[in-house]
N, C-alpha and C positions, 0 to 999 in steps of 0.2 A: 705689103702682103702679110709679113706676122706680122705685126704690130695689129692688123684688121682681124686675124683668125686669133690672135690672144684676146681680143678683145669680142668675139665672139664667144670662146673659152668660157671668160667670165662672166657675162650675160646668162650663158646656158649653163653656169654653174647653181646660180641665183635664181634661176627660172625655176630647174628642178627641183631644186629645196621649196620651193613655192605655188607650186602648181600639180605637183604628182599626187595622183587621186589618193584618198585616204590620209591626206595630211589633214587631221583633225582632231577634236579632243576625243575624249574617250565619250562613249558612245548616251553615257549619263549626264551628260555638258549641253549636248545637244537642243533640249530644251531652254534651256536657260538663255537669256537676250541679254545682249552687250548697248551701249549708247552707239548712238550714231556718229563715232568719233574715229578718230583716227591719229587724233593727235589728242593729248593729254600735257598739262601744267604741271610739273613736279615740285614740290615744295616742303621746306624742314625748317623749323626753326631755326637761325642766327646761320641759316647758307641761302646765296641767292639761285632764286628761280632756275631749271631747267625744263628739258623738254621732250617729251617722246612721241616720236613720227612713226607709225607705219605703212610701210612702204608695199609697193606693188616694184617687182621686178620687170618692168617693161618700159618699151618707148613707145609706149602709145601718148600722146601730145596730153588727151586728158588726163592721163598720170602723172606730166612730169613738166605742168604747169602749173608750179607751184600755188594756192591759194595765198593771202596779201598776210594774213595771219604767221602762216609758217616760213615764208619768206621774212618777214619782218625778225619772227623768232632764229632763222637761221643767221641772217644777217647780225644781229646783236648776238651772237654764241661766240665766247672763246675758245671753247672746244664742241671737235663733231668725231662722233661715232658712228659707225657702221660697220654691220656685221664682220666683215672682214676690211683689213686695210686695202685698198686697190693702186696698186702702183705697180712697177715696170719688175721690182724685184720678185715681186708678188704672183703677176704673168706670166713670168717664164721656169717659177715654181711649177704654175698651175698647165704649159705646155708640155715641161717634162711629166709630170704624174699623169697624163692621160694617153703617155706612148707606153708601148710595151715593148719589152728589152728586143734587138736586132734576131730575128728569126723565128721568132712568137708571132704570129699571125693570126689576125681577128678572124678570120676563116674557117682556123683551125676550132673555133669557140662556141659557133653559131652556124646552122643550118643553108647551106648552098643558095635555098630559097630566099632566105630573110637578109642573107648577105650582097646579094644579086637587085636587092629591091632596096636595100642602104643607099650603095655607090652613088645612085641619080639621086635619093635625097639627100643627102650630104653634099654630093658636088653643087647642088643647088644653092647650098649653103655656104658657098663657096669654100670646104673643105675637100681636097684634091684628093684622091684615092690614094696618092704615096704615100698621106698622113693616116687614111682613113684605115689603111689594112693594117696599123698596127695600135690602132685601139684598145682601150678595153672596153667592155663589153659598157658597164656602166659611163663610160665618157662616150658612145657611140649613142645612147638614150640620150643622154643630159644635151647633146647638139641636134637631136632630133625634137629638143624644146624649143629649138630657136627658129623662128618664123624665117621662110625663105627669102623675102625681099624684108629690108629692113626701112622702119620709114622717115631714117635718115637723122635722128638726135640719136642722143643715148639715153638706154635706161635708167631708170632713176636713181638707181646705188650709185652710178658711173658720174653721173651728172652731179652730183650729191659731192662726192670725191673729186672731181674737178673744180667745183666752186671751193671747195674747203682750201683747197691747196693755192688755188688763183687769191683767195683772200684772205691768205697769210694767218688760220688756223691752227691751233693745236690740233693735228688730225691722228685719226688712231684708230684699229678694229679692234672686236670684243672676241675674236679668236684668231686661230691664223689660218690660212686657206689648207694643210696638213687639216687641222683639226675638222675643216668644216668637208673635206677631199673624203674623209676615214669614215663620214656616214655612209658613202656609195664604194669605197676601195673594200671593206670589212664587207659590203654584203655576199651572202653566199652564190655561185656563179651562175646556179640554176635560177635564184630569183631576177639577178641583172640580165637573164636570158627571158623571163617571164616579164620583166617590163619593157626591155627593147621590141621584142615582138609583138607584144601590144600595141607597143608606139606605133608600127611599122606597119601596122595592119586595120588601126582604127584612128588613122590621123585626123581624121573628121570629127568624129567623137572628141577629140582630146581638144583640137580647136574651138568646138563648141565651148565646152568647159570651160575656157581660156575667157572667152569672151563674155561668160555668165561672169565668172568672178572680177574681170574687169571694170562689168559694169554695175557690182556689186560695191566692187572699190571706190570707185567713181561716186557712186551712192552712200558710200560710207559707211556700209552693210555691213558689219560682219557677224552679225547671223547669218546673212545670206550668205558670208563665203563659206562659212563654218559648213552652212547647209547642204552647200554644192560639193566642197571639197571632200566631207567625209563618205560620199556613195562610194558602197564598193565599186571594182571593176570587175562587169560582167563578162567581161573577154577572159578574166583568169580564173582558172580552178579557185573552189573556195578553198581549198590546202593554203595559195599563195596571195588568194583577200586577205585571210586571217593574219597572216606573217605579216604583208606590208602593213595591216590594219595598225597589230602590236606595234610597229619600227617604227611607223610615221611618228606615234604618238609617242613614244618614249624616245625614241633617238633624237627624231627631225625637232620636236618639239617641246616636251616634257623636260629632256636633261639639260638641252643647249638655252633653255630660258633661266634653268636655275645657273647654269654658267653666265649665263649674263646679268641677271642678278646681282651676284656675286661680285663680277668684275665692275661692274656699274656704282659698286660703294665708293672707290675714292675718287673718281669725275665728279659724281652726284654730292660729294664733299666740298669739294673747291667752286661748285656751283657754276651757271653759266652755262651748262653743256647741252647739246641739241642732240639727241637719239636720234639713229635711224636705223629700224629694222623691221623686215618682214610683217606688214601688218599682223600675220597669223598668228604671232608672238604673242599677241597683247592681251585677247580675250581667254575666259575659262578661270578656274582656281589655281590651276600650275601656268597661267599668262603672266607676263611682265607687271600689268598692271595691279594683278595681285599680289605677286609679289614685292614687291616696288609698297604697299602699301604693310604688308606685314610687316617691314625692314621699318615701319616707321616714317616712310612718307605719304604724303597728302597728295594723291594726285583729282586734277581737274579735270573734265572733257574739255576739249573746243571744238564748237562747231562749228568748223572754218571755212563751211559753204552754205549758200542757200539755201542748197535740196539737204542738207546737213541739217539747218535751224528751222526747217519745217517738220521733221520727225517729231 
């Protein structure tokens, strides 16, 4: 039973960073079109070949069936990256940061109503109300990302981190679950009260979303995620658009791209290495791929599907 809700944990850690409206480039990006890629060839002079995957955080089966290209490239990788490392020490990290100290109660935090309409979605999720009443506010959104019946693999970082490890990988994340925890722990209380209740009351809406940018991903689009992700949300004040607008794009995405970046120079040296993160990473002038190319490497597209090589 934890070993199943840590592992939901991190699903809905990944989901949120990846799905919450407004996670987009800044609003002058927007026009501008990306290849119908999702995976890119890295390459430098006198180091061999690497590779950058981006990923969709879900277990939806077309996600996280690998195409024969990025399979092939994982399988030939001496080392695999992803966002964070995923592992057992990692988990029970990520169980303790989203309790609140013994007699701090989520109740005390949020509205009788919104709290009262939590319990059954949560319990649904199979997260029990012993756990549930001492939340914080932002760990009570981030599991209200995760679909109520699961359809039985894992997501795709999860899967990703299981094969690395079953085949004897240099494995490794490009932060640590603290660092990637401190975008939603740091936000101010009224805003993690302005997304949970949105969650809580436009669950339709946000499924929707979900399922555009899936099948966006699916397609290989990401314009079209770009396109869908950056709409405001018309359920919040525009006080609390403008703030997530600013956050998404500088916190979620702008700094942690240049921190991987960064961290990506000495794998990207010893060559070999297979990326994986967040497709949302990649596209835009502060996206991986751009950066990755100012640093002085060469990257490729591939288009590693059909509905891909017909764009």
């Amino acid at each position: 039973m934890f070993a199943r809700l840590c592992l939901r944990l991190v699903a809905a850690a990944l989901t949120l960073a990846a799905f919450l409206p407004q996670v987009a480039q800044a609003a002058s990006d927007k026009t501008q079109t990306f290849p119908h890629a999702i995976f890119w060839r890295i390459d430098k002079p006198g180091t061999s070949s690497s590779w950058l995957f981006g990923t969709a955080h879900v277990a939806d089966p077309r996600v996280t069936t690998l195409s024969a290209p990025v399979q092939k490239a994982f399988d030939s990788s001496d080392q695999v990256y992803t966002e964070i490392r995923i592992d057992l020490n990692m988990m029970m990290d990520m169980a303790r940061a989203v309790l609140r100290p013994e007699g701090d109660l989520l109740s005390a935090h949020i509205d009788d109503a919104h709290y009262q309409k939590l319990l059954p979605e949560l319990n649904a999720r199979e997260y029990p109300e012993v756990a549930t009443r001492r939340l914080y506010i932002w760990a009570a959104a981030m599991l209200m990302m995760e679909p109520k019946k699961q359809p039985g693999q894992l997501p795709l970082d999860l899967l990703l981190a299981k094969m690395s490890v079953e085949g004897g990988k240099n494995y490794s994340g490009l932060e640590t679950i603290q660092e990637q925890l401190s975008l939603f722990q740091n936000m101010p209380e009224d805003k993690q009260r302005a997304m949970l209740y949105s969650m809580l009351d436009h669950q339709d809406e946000y499924a929707m979303q979900t399922r555009q940018i899936i099948d966006a991903y699916v397609a290989r689009d990401l314009t079209r995620i770009m396109a869908v992700s950056s709409q405001d949300d018309p359920n919040m004040s525009s006080a609390d658009q403008a703030w997530f607008r600013t956050w998404a794009r500088k916190d979620v995405l702008t700094d942690r791209n240049v921190r991987f970046a960064e961290r990506l120079q000495a794998p990207l040296a010893k060559g070999n290495a297979f990326i994986a993160v967040g497709a949302m990473h990649l596209p835009g002038p502060q996206g991986l791929v751009a950066l990755l190319k100012k640093a002085g490497y060469t990257l490729t597209p591939i288009y590693d599907t059909a509905q891909a090589n017909a764009k």
